[in-house]
C-alpha distance (Angstrom), angle and dihedral (degrees) to the residues before:
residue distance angle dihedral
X1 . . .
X2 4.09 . .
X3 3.60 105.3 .
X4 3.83 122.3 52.5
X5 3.41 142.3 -178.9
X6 3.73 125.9 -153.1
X7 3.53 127.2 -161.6
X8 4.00 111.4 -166.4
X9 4.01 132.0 34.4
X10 4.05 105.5 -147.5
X11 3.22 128.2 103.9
X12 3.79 103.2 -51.8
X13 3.24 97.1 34.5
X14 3.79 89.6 53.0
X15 3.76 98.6 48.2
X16 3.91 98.9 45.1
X17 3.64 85.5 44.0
X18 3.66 92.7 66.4
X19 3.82 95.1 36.6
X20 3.81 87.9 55.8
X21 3.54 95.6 54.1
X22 3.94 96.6 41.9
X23 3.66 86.3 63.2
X24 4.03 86.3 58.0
X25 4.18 91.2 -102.2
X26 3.68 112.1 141.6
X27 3.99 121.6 -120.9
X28 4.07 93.5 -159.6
X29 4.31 96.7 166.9
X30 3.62 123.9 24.9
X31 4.32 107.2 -178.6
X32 3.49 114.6 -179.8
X33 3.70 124.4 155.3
X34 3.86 99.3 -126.2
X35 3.96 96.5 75.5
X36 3.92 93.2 -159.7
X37 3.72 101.6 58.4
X38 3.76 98.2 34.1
X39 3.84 92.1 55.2
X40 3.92 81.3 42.4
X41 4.03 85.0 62.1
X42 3.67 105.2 32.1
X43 3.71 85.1 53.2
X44 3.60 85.1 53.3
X45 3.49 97.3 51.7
X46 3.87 102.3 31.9
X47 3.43 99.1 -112.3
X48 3.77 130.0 128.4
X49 3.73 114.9 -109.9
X50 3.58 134.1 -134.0
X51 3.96 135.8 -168.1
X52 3.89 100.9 -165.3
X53 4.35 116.3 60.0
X54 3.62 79.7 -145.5
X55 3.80 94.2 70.8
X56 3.62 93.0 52.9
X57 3.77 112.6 118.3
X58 3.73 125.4 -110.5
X59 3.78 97.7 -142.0
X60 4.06 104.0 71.4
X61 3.88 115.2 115.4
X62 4.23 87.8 -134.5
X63 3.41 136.5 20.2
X64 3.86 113.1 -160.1
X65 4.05 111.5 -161.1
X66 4.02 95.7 -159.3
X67 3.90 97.8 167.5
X68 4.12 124.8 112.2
X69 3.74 117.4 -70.0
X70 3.63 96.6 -99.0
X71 4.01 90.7 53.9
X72 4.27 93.4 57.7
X73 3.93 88.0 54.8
X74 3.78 80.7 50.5
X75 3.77 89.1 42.6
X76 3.43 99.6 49.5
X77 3.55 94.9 44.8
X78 4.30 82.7 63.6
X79 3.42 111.4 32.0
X80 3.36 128.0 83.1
X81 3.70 130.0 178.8
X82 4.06 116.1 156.5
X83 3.83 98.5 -145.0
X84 3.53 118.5 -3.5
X85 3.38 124.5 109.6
X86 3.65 124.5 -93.9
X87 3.84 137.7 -170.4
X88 3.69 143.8 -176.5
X89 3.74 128.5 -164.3
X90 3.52 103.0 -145.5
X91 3.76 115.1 133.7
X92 4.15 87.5 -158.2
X93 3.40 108.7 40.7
X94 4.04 126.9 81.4
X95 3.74 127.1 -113.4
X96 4.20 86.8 -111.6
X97 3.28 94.9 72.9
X98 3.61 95.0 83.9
X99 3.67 92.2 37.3
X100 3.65 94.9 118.8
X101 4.11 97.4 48.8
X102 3.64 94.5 65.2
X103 4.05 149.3 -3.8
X104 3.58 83.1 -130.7
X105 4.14 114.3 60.1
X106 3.48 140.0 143.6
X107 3.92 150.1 159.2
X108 4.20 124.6 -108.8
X109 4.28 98.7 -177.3
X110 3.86 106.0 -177.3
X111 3.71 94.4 -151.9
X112 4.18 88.7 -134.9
X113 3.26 150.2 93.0
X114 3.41 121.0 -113.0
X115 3.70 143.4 -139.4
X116 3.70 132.7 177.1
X117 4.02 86.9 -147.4
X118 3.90 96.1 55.7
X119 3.59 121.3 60.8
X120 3.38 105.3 -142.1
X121 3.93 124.4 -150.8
X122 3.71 107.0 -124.8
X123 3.97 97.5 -159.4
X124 4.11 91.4 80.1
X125 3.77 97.2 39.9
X126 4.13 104.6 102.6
X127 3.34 105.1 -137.5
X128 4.27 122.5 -149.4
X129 3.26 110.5 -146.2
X130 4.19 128.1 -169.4
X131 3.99 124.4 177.5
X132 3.94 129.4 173.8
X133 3.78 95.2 -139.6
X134 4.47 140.8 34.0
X135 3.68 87.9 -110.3
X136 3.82 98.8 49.2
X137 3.63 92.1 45.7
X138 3.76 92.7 54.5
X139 3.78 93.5 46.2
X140 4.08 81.0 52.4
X141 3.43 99.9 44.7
X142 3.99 91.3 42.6
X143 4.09 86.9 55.1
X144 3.72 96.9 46.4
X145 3.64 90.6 47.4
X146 4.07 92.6 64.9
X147 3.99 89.3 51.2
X148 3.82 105.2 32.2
X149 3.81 130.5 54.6
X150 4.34 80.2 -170.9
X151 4.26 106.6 52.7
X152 3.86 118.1 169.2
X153 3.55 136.9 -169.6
X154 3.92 109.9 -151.3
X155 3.88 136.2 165.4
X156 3.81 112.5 -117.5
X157 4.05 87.8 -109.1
X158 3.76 92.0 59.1
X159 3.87 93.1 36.9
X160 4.26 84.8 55.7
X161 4.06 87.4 50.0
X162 4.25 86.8 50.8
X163 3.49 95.4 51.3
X164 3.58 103.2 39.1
X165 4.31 76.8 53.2
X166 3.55 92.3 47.9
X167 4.49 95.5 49.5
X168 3.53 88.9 50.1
Protein backbone atom coordinates (compact mmCIF):
# COMPACT_ATOMS: atom_id res chain seq x y z
CA UNK A 1 0.00 0.00 0.00
CA UNK A 2 1.63 3.61 -1.01
CA UNK A 3 -1.16 5.70 -1.89
CA UNK A 4 -4.17 6.17 0.43
CA UNK A 5 -7.19 7.74 0.65
CA UNK A 6 -8.91 8.76 3.80
CA UNK A 7 -12.32 9.54 4.22
CA UNK A 8 -12.99 11.34 7.73
CA UNK A 9 -10.78 13.89 9.89
CA UNK A 10 -11.66 13.07 13.76
CA UNK A 11 -9.88 11.47 15.90
CA UNK A 12 -9.03 8.24 14.09
CA UNK A 13 -8.81 9.51 11.11
CA UNK A 14 -6.35 12.09 12.43
CA UNK A 15 -4.07 9.78 14.32
CA UNK A 16 -3.71 6.96 11.64
CA UNK A 17 -3.29 9.68 9.26
CA UNK A 18 -0.11 10.72 10.74
CA UNK A 19 1.07 7.18 11.54
CA UNK A 20 0.60 6.34 7.85
CA UNK A 21 2.62 8.98 6.63
CA UNK A 22 5.50 8.61 9.30
CA UNK A 23 6.07 5.29 7.89
CA UNK A 24 6.68 7.18 4.38
CA UNK A 25 2.86 6.13 3.04
CA UNK A 26 1.27 8.83 1.12
CA UNK A 27 -2.20 10.45 2.25
CA UNK A 28 -3.01 11.93 -1.45
CA UNK A 29 -7.14 12.89 -0.73
CA UNK A 30 -8.51 13.57 2.55
CA UNK A 31 -12.73 14.30 2.05
CA UNK A 32 -14.45 15.01 5.00
CA UNK A 33 -17.61 16.93 5.17
CA UNK A 34 -16.57 19.62 7.74
CA UNK A 35 -14.34 21.76 5.26
CA UNK A 36 -12.37 23.49 8.18
CA UNK A 37 -10.91 20.55 9.93
CA UNK A 38 -10.34 18.36 6.93
CA UNK A 39 -8.26 21.07 5.18
CA UNK A 40 -6.79 21.43 8.80
CA UNK A 41 -5.58 17.62 8.31
CA UNK A 42 -4.86 17.29 4.72
CA UNK A 43 -2.70 20.26 5.20
CA UNK A 44 -1.17 18.35 7.84
CA UNK A 45 -0.53 15.46 5.98
CA UNK A 46 0.12 16.89 2.44
CA UNK A 47 -2.64 15.64 0.83
CA UNK A 48 -5.22 17.41 -1.28
CA UNK A 49 -8.60 17.70 0.27
CA UNK A 50 -11.94 17.14 -0.90
CA UNK A 51 -15.59 17.93 0.42
CA UNK A 52 -17.73 15.63 -1.88
CA UNK A 53 -16.89 11.36 -1.64
CA UNK A 54 -17.72 11.67 -5.15
CA UNK A 55 -14.54 13.54 -6.02
CA UNK A 56 -12.42 11.03 -4.52
CA UNK A 57 -10.09 9.41 -7.01
CA UNK A 58 -10.32 5.88 -8.21
CA UNK A 59 -6.62 5.16 -8.36
CA UNK A 60 -5.50 4.93 -4.47
CA UNK A 61 -4.24 1.46 -3.31
CA UNK A 62 -6.65 1.91 0.13
CA UNK A 63 -9.36 3.79 1.03
CA UNK A 64 -9.80 4.07 4.86
CA UNK A 65 -13.57 5.20 5.83
CA UNK A 66 -12.64 6.55 9.50
CA UNK A 67 -15.97 8.42 10.24
CA UNK A 68 -18.72 7.29 13.09
CA UNK A 69 -20.67 4.16 12.45
CA UNK A 70 -23.67 5.79 11.21
CA UNK A 71 -21.51 7.79 8.49
CA UNK A 72 -19.96 4.23 6.73
CA UNK A 73 -23.67 3.01 6.24
CA UNK A 74 -23.94 6.46 4.71
CA UNK A 75 -20.64 5.90 2.99
CA UNK A 76 -21.23 2.82 1.60
CA UNK A 77 -24.48 3.64 0.41
CA UNK A 78 -22.28 6.45 -1.99
CA UNK A 79 -19.18 5.26 -2.80
CA UNK A 80 -18.35 3.17 -5.31
CA UNK A 81 -15.04 1.86 -6.32
CA UNK A 82 -15.07 -1.62 -8.41
CA UNK A 83 -11.86 -3.15 -7.01
CA UNK A 84 -9.94 -1.24 -4.74
CA UNK A 85 -9.64 -1.91 -1.45
CA UNK A 86 -11.72 -0.44 1.16
CA UNK A 87 -11.79 -0.29 4.99
CA UNK A 88 -13.71 0.93 7.89
CA UNK A 89 -12.60 1.29 11.44
CA UNK A 90 -15.52 0.53 13.27
CA UNK A 91 -15.04 -1.84 16.15
CA UNK A 92 -19.08 -2.70 15.89
CA UNK A 93 -19.95 -2.91 12.61
CA UNK A 94 -19.45 -6.10 10.18
CA UNK A 95 -17.19 -6.35 7.22
CA UNK A 96 -20.67 -6.48 4.86
CA UNK A 97 -21.41 -3.31 5.27
CA UNK A 98 -19.24 -2.14 2.63
CA UNK A 99 -20.01 -5.04 0.52
CA UNK A 100 -21.44 -3.07 -2.20
CA UNK A 101 -18.41 -0.32 -2.52
CA UNK A 102 -15.93 -2.76 -3.61
CA UNK A 103 -14.94 -6.60 -4.41
CA UNK A 104 -12.10 -5.85 -2.37
CA UNK A 105 -13.04 -4.71 1.50
CA UNK A 106 -11.84 -5.06 4.75
CA UNK A 107 -11.68 -3.83 8.47
CA UNK A 108 -8.34 -1.99 10.23
CA UNK A 109 -9.87 -1.55 14.20
CA UNK A 110 -7.13 0.30 16.20
CA UNK A 111 -8.09 -1.19 19.46
CA UNK A 112 -7.77 2.60 21.18
CA UNK A 113 -9.13 5.42 22.09
CA UNK A 114 -8.30 8.34 20.55
CA UNK A 115 -7.57 11.92 21.16
CA UNK A 116 -6.55 14.69 18.94
CA UNK A 117 -4.50 16.16 22.06
CA UNK A 118 -2.38 12.95 22.72
CA UNK A 119 -0.16 11.65 20.22
CA UNK A 120 -0.42 8.28 20.46
CA UNK A 121 2.46 5.76 19.58
CA UNK A 122 1.09 3.39 17.07
CA UNK A 123 3.71 0.47 17.64
CA UNK A 124 1.69 -0.83 20.98
CA UNK A 125 -1.80 -0.34 19.64
CA UNK A 126 -3.07 -4.14 18.63
CA UNK A 127 -4.61 -3.79 15.70
CA UNK A 128 -7.86 -6.29 14.50
CA UNK A 129 -7.79 -6.78 11.27
CA UNK A 130 -10.74 -8.53 8.86
CA UNK A 131 -10.48 -8.89 4.89
CA UNK A 132 -12.89 -10.75 2.38
CA UNK A 133 -10.12 -12.19 0.25
CA UNK A 134 -5.95 -13.76 0.59
CA UNK A 135 -4.81 -10.76 -1.21
CA UNK A 136 -6.64 -8.11 0.85
CA UNK A 137 -5.65 -9.66 3.97
CA UNK A 138 -2.01 -9.56 3.06
CA UNK A 139 -2.16 -5.97 1.87
CA UNK A 140 -3.81 -5.49 5.57
CA UNK A 141 -1.65 -7.37 7.44
CA UNK A 142 1.49 -5.89 5.47
CA UNK A 143 0.11 -2.18 6.52
CA UNK A 144 -0.55 -2.95 10.10
CA UNK A 145 2.72 -4.51 10.40
CA UNK A 146 4.67 -1.00 9.73
CA UNK A 147 2.45 0.72 12.56
CA UNK A 148 1.76 -2.04 15.11
CA UNK A 149 4.16 -4.31 17.01
CA UNK A 150 0.39 -6.19 18.05
CA UNK A 151 -1.64 -6.97 14.39
CA UNK A 152 -4.78 -9.20 14.49
CA UNK A 153 -6.90 -10.81 12.13
CA UNK A 154 -10.52 -11.15 13.61
CA UNK A 155 -14.05 -11.96 12.21
CA UNK A 156 -16.50 -9.07 12.66
CA UNK A 157 -18.38 -11.30 15.47
CA UNK A 158 -15.26 -11.54 17.56
CA UNK A 159 -14.17 -7.93 16.71
CA UNK A 160 -18.00 -6.83 18.23
CA UNK A 161 -17.15 -9.09 21.49
CA UNK A 162 -13.48 -6.95 21.72
CA UNK A 163 -14.93 -3.78 21.57
CA UNK A 164 -17.88 -4.14 23.57
CA UNK A 165 -14.75 -5.52 26.18
CA UNK A 166 -12.71 -2.69 25.47
CA UNK A 167 -15.94 0.35 26.19
CA UNK A 168 -16.64 -1.22 29.28
Amino acid sequence: VNDVVLIGAGNVASNLGLALVRQGISIVQVCNRTPEKGKKLAARLGAAFIEDIHAVVSTADLYILAVSDAAIEILASELHLKNQLVVHTSGSLDIKILAKVSENIGVFYPLQTFSKSRRINFRNIPVCLEANSTKSEKQLGDLAAKLSGVVYFVNSDKRKILHLSAVF
